[in-house]
C-alpha positions in Angstrom: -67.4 24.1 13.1 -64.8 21.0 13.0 -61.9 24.2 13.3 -63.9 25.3 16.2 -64.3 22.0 18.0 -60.2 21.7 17.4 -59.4 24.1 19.0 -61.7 23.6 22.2 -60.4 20.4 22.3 -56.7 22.1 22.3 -57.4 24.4 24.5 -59.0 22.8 27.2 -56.4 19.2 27.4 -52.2 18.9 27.2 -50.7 17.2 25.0 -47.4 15.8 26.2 -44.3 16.4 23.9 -43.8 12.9 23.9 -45.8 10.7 23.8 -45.9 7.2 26.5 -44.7 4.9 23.4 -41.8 7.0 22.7 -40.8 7.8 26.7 -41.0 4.1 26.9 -38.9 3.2 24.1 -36.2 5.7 24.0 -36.0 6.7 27.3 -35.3 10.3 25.8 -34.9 11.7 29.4 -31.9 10.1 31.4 -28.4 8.9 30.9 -28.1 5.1 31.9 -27.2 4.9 35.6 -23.8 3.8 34.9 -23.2 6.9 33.6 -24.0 8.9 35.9 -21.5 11.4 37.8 -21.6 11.8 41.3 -19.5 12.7 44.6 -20.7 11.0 48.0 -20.9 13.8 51.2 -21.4 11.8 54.2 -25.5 12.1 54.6 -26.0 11.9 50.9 -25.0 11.6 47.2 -25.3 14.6 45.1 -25.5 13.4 41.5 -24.6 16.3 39.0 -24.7 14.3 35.7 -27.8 12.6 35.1 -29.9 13.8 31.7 -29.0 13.1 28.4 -29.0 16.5 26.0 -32.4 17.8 26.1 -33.6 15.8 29.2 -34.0 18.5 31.8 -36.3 20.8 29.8 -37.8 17.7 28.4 -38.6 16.5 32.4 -40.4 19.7 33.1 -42.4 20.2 29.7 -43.8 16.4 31.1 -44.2 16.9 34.5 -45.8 20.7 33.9 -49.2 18.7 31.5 -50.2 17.0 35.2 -51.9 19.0 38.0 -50.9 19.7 41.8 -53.1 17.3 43.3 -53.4 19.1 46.7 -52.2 22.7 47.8 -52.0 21.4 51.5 -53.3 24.8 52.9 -56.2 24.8 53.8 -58.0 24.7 57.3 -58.3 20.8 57.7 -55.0 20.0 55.9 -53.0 17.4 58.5 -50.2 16.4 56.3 -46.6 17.8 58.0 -45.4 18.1 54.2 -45.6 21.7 53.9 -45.5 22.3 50.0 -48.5 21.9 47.6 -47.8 18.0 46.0 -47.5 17.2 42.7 -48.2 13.6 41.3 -47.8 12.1 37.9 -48.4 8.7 36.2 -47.0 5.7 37.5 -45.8 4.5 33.4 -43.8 8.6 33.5 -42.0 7.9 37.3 -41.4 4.5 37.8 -38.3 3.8 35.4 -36.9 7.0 37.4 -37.5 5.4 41.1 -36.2 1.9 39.3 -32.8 3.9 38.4 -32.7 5.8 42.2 -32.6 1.9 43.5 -30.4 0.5 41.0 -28.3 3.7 41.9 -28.7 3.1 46.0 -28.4 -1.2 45.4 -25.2 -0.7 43.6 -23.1 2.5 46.0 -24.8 1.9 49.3 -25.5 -2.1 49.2 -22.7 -3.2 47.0 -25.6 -5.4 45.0 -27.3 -5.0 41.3 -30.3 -4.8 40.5 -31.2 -7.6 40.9 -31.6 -7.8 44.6 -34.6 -8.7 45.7 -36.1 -6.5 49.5 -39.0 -7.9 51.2 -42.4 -5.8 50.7 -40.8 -3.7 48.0 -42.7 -0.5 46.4 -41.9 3.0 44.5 -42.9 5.7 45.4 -42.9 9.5 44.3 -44.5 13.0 45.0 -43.4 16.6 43.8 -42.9 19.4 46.2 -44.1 23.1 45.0 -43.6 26.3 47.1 -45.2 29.0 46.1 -44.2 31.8 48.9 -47.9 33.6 49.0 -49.5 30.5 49.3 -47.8 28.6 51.6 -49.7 28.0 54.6 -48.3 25.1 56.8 -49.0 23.4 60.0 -47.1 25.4 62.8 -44.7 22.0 63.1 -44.0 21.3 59.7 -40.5 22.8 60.1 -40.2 19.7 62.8 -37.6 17.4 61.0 -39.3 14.4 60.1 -38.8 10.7 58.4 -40.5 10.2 54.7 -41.2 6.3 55.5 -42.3 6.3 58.9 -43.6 2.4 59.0 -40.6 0.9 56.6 -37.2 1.4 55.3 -36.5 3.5 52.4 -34.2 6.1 50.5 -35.2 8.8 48.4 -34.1 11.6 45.8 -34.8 15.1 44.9 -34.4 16.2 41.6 -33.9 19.7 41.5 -36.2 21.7 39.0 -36.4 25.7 40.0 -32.9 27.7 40.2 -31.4 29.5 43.4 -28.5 31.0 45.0 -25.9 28.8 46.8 -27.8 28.1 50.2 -30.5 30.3 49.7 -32.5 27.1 50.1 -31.7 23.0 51.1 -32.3 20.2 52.8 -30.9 19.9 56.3 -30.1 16.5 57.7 -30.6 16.1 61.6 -29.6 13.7 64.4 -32.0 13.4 67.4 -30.8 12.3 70.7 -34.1 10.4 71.8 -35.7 7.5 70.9 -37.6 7.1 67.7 -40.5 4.9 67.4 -42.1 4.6 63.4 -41.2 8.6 62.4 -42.1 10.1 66.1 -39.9 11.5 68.7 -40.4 10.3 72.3 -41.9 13.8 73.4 -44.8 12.9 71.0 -45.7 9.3 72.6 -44.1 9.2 75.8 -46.1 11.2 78.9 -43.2 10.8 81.0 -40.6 13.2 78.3 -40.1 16.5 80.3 -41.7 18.4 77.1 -44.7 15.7 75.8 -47.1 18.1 77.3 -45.5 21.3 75.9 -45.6 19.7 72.5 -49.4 18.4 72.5 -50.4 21.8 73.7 -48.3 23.4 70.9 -49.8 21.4 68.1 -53.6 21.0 69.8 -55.9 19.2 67.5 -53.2 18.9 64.5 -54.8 21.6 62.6 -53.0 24.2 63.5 -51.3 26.7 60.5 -49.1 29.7 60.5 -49.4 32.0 57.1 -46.0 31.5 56.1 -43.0 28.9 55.4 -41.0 28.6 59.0 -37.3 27.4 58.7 -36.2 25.6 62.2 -34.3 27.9 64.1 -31.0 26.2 66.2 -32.4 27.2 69.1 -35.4 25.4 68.8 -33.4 22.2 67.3 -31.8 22.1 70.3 -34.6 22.8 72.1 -36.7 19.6 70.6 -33.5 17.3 70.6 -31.9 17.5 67.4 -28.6 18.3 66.0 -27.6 19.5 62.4 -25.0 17.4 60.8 -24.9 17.9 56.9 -27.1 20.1 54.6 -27.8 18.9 51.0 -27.9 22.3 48.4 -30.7 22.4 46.0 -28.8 23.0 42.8 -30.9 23.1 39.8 -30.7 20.0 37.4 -29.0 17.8 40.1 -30.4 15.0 42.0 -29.3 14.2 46.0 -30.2 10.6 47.3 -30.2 10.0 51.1 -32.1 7.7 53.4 -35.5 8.7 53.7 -35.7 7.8 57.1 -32.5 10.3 58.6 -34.6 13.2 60.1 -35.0 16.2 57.6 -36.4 18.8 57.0 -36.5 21.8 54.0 -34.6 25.4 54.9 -35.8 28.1 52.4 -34.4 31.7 53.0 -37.1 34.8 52.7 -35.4 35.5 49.5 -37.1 32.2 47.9 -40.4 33.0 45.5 -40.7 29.9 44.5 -39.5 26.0 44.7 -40.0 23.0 42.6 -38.5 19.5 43.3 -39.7 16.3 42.7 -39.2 12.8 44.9 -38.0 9.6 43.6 -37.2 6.5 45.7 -38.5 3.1 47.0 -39.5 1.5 50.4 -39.1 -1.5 51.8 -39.8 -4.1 55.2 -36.4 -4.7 56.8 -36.1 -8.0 58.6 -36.2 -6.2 62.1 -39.7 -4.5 61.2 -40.8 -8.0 59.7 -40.4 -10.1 62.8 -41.4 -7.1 64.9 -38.2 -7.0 66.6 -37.8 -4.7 69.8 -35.4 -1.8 68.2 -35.9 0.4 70.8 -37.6 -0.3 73.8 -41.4 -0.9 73.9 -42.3 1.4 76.2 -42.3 4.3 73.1 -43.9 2.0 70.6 -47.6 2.8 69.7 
């Protein structure tokens, strides 16, 4: 009976290779920041040394004991994230968002650690593709912001394998006004293609069946122009600012995709005093 009642329990909960006291006292995943390698390519950092030996398979025997928390597919699904989302436990992912701001406070602001920003807060999700079950809003190949309402910077570590290009993420420029992650031809009714787009995208519930890449005709055709593309190389990390517009490309060829988000968030003094950035007539 007690053999029985073992193996039930077994069966039906994970147990994590290591446990929280030794994640959190070894740290037996990642190499200290300041020994990390990494080249810098205009839009984003691309970090190719980051685990200590072990780390990487380590990572993904942890993150694979907690569930996707939402396959974002089904009929009332309104998030523009077009990947099923994975979360895990804030004691697991904070140390890693702590070393993606030590990392951006030290290369982008010339500062250490610790530098204080006003309103500051981690933040992480995983992104899963899963070809046959991807069913998307017809705009989530729109490029988009990840911190609409503050500042921000972000990483993707890179957990599922791929041919050069076959997938990444592309990094836009849009030649409109912006107000808190929307495009003028989504709040202004005088843009020559506001009422194209609300027609397009109706009630908000809209899906196709399958993952749509942005086309360049249709880039150009919204506003925006490429101008860097990030590669999704397995075991690397890229950093960018969350708030340049983005948005995922992944080829036909692509079964499958597995990253997972790291970064932090923050007021900027502009957004704080509710200073005019652009003008007010596209604000919300």
């Amino acid at each position: 009976m007690l053999c029985h009642l073992i193996s039930m329990v077994m069966t039906d909960f994970n147990l994590l290779p290591v446990s929280k006291r030794v994640y959190e006292k070894e740290s037996p995943i990642f190499l200290p920041v300041s020994e990390w390698e990494f080249t810098y390519h205009s839009q984003y950092w691309l970090v190719t040394k980051l685990f200590k030996p072990g780390g990487l398979d380590l990572f993904k025997e942890m993150a694979k004991c907690y569930p996707i928390v939402d396959r974002n597919n089904d009929d009332d699904h309104i998030d523009h994230n077009p990947f099923q989302v994975h979360h895990m436990p804030l004691w697991f992912t904070t140390p890693i968002c702590e070393m993606v701001r030590e990392f951006v406070l030290r290369e982008h602001f010339k500062q250490g650690p610790e530098m204080e920003l006003i309103d500051e807060r981690m933040s992480e999700w995983g992104n899963i593709y899963i070809k046959g079950q991807c069913r998307p809003l017809i705009n989530a190949h729109i490029p988009h912001v990840d911190f609409p309402h503050t500042e921000g910077w972000i990483s993707n570590l890179w957990l599922s394998e791929h041919e050069e290009k076959e997938t990444e993420t592309r990094f836009y420029k849009y030649k409109g006004q912006v107000s808190e992650g929307r495009y003028d031809f989504q709040l202004d009714s005088r843009h020559h293609l506001y009422k194209e787009w609300h027609q397009w995208i109706g009630n908000g519930r809209k899906h196709t069946d399958r993952f749509t890449n942005l086309s360049d005709s249709d880039a150009f055709k919204w506003g925006f122009r490429k101008i860097s593309s990030a590669p999704c190389r397995y075991g690397t990390m890229t950093i960018y600012n969350a708030n340049i517009p983005h948005c995922p490309f992944v080829s036909d060829s692509v079964e499958w995709r597995w990253s997972h988000c790291f970064g932090f968030k923050y007021k900027s003094l502009a957004r704080l005093f509710k200073t005019a950035e652009i003008p007010l007539q596209y604000r919300t």
